[in-house]
C-alpha positions in Angstrom: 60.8 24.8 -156.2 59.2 21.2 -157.4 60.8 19.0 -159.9 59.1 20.4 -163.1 60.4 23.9 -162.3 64.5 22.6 -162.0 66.3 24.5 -164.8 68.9 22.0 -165.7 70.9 24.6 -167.9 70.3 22.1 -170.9 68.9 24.2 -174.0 65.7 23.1 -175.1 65.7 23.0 -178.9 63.4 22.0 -181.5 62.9 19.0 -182.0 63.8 16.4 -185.0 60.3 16.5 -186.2 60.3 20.5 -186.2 63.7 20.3 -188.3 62.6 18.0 -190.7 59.5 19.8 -191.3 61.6 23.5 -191.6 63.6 21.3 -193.8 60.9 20.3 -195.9 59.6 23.9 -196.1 63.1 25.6 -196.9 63.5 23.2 -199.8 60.6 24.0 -201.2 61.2 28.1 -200.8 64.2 27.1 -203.0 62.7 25.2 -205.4 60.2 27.7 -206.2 62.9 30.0 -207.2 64.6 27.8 -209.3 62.5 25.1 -211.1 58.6 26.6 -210.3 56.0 25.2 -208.3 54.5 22.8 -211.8 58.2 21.0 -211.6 58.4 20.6 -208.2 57.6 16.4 -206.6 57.5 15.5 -203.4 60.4 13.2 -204.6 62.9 16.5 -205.1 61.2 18.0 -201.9 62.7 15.1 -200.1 65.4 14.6 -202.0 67.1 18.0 -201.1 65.2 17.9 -197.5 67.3 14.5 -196.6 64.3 12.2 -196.3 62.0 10.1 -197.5 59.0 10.2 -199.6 57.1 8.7 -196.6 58.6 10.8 -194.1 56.7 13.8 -196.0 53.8 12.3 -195.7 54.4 13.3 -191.9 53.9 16.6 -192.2 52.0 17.5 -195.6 49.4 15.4 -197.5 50.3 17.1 -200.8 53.3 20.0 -202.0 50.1 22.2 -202.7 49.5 21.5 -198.4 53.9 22.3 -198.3 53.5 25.2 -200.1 50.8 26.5 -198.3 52.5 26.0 -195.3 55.2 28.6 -197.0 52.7 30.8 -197.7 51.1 30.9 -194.0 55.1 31.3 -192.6 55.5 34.0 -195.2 52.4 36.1 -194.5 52.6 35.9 -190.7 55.9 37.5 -191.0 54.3 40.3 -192.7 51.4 40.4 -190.4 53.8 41.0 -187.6 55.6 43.8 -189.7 52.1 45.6 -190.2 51.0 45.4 -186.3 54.0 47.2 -185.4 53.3 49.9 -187.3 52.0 52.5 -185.1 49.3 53.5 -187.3 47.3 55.5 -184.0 50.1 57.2 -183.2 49.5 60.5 -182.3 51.1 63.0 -185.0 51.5 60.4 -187.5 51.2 61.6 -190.9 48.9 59.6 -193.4 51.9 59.5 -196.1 54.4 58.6 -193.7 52.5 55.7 -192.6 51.2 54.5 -196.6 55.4 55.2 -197.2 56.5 52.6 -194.2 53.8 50.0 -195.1 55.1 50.2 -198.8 58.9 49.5 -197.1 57.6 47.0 -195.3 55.7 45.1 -197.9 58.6 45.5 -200.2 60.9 44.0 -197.5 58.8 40.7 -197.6 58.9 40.7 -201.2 62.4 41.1 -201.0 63.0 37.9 -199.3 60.4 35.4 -200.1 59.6 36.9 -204.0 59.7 33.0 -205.2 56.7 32.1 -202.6 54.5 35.3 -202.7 54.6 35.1 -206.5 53.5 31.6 -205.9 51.0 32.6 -203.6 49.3 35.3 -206.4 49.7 32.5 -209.1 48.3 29.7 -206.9 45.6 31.6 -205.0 42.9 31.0 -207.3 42.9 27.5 -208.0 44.4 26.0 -204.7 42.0 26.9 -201.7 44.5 26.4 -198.8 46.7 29.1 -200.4 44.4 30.9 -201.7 42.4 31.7 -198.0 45.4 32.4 -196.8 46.7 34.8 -199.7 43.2 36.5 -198.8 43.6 36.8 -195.3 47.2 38.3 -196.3 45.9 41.2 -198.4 43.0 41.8 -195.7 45.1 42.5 -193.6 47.1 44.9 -195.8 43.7 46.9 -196.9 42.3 47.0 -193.5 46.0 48.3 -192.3 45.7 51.2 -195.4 42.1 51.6 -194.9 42.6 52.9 -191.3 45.7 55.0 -193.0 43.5 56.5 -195.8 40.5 57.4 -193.3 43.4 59.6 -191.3 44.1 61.4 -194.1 40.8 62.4 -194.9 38.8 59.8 -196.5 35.4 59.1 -196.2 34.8 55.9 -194.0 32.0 54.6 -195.9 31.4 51.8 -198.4 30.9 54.3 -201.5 33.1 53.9 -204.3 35.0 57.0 -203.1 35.5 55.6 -199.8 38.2 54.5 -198.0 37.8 50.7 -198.4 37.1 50.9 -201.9 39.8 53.1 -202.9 42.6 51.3 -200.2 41.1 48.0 -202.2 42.1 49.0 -205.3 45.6 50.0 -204.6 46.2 47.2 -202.4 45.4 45.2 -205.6 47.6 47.6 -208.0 50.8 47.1 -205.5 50.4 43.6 -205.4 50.6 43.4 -208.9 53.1 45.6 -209.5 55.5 43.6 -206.8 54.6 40.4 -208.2 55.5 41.7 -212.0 58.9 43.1 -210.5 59.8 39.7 -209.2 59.0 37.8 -212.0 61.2 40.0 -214.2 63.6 41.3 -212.1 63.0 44.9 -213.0 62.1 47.4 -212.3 64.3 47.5 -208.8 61.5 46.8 -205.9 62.4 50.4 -204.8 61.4 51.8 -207.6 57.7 49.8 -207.4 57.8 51.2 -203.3 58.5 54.7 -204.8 56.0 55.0 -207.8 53.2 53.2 -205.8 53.9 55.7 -202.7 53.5 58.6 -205.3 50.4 57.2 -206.6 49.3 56.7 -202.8 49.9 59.9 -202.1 48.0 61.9 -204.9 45.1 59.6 -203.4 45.2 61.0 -200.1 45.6 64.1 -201.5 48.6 64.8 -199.8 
């Protein structure tokens, strides 16, 4: 065995960089929730982070580039959620699937509702979170898309197509999550439920 392969038993953690920056980006997941991303400064960021104003400058140019960063963390979490779902699987029924990718968008919602609200508010007017917002709900539709075509849809590019039709209620869940959060009601279950009925009336099922 040479020397780089010894295993010294000493745990490799992250490093201080990697903590600060995770600091950093949990302070402003907070903040979001409880003052909104107008009243948050790089000043509170680092205040409640445990740094310096120059030590952000490390790690983000701007708290549009920090909350973007949130966003990316936040959507990749759900991107891994939606590749798991066994959408090929043999036997799968269209509603079942639509129904788990509803409990699993929900779940994201559940725990992040400060940053993807941010993330619909922001996405128009701050590129960096708004491509990767984009990328986000791509990868919902394309996930529903291949859903909708099981169940009988016509893959084509008509208005009553797949696409178009996943498109649309991609677009009506998203809103419908984001106006739960903001409010607090109605219960994120309830959103899951309705928008699974509506899905399923559009399948046909």
């Amino acid at each position: 065995m040479g020397e780089a392969e010894v295993d010294t038993g000493r745990r490799r953690g992250r490093s201080k960089g990697d903590l600060r920056e995770e600091a950093i980006l949990a302070a402003a997941e907070r903040q979001l929730a409880s003052v909104g991303y107008e009243s948050i400064t790089v000043a509170t960021l680092m205040e409640e982070a445990g740094g310096t104003r120059g030590g952000f400058y490390f790690y983000f140019r701007t708290k549009a580039d920090a909350v973007a960063a949130l966003v990316e963390r936040t959507v990749s979490a759900l991107h891994v959620s939606l590749e798991s779902l066994s959408v090929d699987q043999p036997g799968a029924e269209p509603v079942d699937l639509i129904r788990e990718l509803l409990v699993r968008t929900q779940a994201i919602w559940a725990e992040h509702g400060p940053v993807m609200s941010a993330a619909v508010e922001l996405a128009p007017t701050v590129p960096a979170i708004g491509d990767r917002w984009a990328a986000a709900r791509d990868a919902v539709t394309q996930t529903a898309t291949r859903i909708a075509i099981q169940a009988g849809l016509p893959d084509s590019s008509a208005s009553d197509g797949a696409a178009a039709v996943t498109a649309l209620l991609v677009r009506m869940g998203e809103g419908a999550f984001y106006e739960a959060t903001k409010r607090a009601a109605p219960p994120l279950s309830e959103v899951t439920a309705t928008c699974g009925l509506i899905w399923q009336r559009c399948l046909g099922a």
